[in-house]
C-alpha positions in Angstrom: -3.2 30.2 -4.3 -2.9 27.1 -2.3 -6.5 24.9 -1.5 -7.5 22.0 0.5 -10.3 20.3 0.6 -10.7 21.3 4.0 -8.9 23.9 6.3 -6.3 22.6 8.9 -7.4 22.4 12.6 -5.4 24.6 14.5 -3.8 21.5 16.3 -2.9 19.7 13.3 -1.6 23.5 12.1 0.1 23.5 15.7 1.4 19.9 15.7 3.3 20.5 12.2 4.7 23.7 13.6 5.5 22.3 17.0 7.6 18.9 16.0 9.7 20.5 13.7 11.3 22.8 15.9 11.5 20.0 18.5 13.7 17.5 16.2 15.5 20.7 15.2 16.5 21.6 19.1 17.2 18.3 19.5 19.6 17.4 17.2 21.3 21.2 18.0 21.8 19.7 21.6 23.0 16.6 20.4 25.8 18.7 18.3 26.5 20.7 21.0 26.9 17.5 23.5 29.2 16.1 20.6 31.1 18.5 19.4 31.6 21.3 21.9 29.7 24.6 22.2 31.4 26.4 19.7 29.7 23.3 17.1 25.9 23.9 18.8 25.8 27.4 18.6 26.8 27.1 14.5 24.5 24.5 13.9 22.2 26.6 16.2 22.7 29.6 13.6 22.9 27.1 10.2 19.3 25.8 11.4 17.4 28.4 12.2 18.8 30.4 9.0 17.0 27.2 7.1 13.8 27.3 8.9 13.4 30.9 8.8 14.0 30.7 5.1 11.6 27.4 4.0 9.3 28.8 6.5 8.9 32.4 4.5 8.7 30.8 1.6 5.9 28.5 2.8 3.9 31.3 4.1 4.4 33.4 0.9 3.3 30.7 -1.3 5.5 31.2 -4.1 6.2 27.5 -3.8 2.7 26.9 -5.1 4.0 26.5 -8.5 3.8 23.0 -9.9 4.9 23.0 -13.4 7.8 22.9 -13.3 7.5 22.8 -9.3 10.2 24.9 -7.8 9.9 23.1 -4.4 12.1 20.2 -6.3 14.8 22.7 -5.7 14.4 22.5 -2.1 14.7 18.5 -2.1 17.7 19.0 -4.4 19.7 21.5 -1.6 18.8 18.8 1.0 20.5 16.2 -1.2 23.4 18.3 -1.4 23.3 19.2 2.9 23.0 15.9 3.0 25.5 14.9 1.2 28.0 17.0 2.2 27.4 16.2 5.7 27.9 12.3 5.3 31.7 13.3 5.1 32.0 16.0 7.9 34.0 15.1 11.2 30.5 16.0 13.2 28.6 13.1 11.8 31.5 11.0 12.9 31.5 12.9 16.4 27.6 12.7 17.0 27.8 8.8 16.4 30.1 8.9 19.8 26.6 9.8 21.6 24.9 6.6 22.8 23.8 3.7 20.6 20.6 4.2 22.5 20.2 7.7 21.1 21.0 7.3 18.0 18.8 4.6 17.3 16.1 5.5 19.4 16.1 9.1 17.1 14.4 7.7 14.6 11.4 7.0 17.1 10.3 10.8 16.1 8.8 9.4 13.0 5.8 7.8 15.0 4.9 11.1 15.7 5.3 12.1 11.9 2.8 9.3 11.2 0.6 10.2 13.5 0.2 13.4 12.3 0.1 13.0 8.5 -2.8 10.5 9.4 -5.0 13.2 10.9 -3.8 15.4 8.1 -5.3 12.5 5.8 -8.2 12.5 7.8 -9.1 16.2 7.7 -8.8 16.2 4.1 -5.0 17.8 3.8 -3.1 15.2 2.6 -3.5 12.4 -0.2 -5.0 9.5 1.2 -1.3 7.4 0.3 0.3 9.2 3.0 -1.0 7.4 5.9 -0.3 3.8 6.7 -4.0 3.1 5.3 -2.4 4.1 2.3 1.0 2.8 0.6 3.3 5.1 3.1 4.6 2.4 5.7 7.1 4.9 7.3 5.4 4.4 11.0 7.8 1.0 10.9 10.8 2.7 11.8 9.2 4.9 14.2 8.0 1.9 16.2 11.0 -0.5 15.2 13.1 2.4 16.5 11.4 2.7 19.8 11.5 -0.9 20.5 15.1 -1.7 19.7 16.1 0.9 22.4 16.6 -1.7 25.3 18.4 -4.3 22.8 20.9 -2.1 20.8 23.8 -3.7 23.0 22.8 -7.1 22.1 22.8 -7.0 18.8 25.0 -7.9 16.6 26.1 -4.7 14.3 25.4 -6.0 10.9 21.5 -6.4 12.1 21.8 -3.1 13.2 22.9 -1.7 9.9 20.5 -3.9 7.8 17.6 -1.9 10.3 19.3 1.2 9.4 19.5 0.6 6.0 16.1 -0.8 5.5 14.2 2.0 7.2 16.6 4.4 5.5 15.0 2.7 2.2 11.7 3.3 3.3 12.0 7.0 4.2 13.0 6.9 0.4 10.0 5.3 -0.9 7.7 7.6 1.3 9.4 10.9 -0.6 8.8 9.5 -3.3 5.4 8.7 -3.0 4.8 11.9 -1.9 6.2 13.5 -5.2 4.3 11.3 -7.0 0.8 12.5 -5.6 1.9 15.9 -6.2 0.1 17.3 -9.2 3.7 18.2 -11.5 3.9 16.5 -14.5 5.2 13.6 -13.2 1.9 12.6 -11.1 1.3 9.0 -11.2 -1.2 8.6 -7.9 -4.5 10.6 -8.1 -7.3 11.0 -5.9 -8.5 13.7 -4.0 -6.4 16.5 -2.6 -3.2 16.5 -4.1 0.0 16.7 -2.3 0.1 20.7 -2.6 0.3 20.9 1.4 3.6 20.3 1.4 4.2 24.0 -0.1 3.1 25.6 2.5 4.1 27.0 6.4 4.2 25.0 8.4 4.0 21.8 6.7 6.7 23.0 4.3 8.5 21.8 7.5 7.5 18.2 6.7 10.0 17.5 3.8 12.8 20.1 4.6 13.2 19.4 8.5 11.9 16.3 9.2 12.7 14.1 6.1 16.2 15.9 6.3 16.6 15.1 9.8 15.7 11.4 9.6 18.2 10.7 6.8 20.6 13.1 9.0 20.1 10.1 11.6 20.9 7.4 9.2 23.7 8.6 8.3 24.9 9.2 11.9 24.1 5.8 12.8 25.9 4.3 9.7 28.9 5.8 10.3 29.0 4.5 13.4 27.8 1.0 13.1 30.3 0.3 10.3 33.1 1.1 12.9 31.9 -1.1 15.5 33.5 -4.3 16.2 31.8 -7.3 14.9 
């Protein structure tokens, strides 16, 4: 059965239900704007089929197994989603929305922060999850959110070294995050372990959010290496 140190407050509890969904909608909208109706209303059904499903098994706890830890088979489909949709006409199609957009998507990720640092705070989360820590994923948040008035300016190739950079450290931060899990292959200790991420709502963490932010980059890719230079 899953433990913290300490119980979530119903806001942090609310906030991890809450943002999920949000990024969800929104990226459903931005299909939909993209790609025609027909597109939203399947990516409609495709993502609420996937948080209906992560949620249950969140909430039933049989994720809560760390040795070998089935919740590594979740990350693995989301490799596979992923990479499967990095060669689908709709990732091409959603990088015709506004460069504004598309970078400014990424802003979301503040809000991420935010809330893993209160989930740090209340005792949820391993203390490396928060930029007090080693996970410095907050920089694309507020990069992202800053470059919104500039996109226009700049010259393509800086866009896609951002991109790419922040892409890199979305990587480091899963990674980090397996690693203060307690599988076998724990490297960073200290008190809790990364167990939260097997359960509802924060099971959202990895398998919405994470998705969703790589999602973006690829988007944004795609369309910055068709840009003139």
């Amino acid at each position: 059965m899953l433990e913290f140190l300490a119980s979530p407050s119903p806001g942090l509890y609310g906030f991890f239900l809450a943002l999920p969904l949000a990024v969800a909608g929104a990226i459903i909208l931005a299909i939909a704007r993209a790609c025609g109706p027909q597109a939203g209303r399947r990516a409609a059904l495709g993502a609420g089929a996937w948080l209906a499903f992560t949620g249950a098994l969140g909430a039933s706890e049989v994720l809560d197994v760390w040795a070998p830890p089935p919740v590594l088979l979740l990350f693995g489909a989301m490799l596979i989603f992923l990479a499967w949709a990095a060669r689908r006409p709709w990732t091409e199609q959603l990088g015709t929305l506004p460069l504004q957009i598309l970078v400014g998507f990424q802003g979301f990720r503040l809000l991420v922060e935010l809330g893993l640092h209160a989930a740090v705070n209340q005792g949820i989360a391993n203390p490396t999850m928060t930029w007090t820590g080693t996970n410095f994923d907050i920089l694309p948040g507020v990069s992202a959110l800053l470059l919104i008035p500039w996109v226009h300016r700049l010259d393509p190739r800086v866009l896609q070294a951002w991109n790419l950079t922040m892409a890199g450290i979305l990587v480091v931060t899963v990674v980090t995050a397996i690693l203060a899990a307690p599988t076998p292959l724990r490297q960073i200790f200290g008190d809790p372990a990364n167990v939260f991420i097997a359960s509802f709502p924060f099971i959202w963490l990895p398998t919405v959010l994470v998705t969703s932010a790589w999602l973006g980059h690829i988007v944004l890719f795609r369309r910055l290496r068709r840009e003139p230079v």
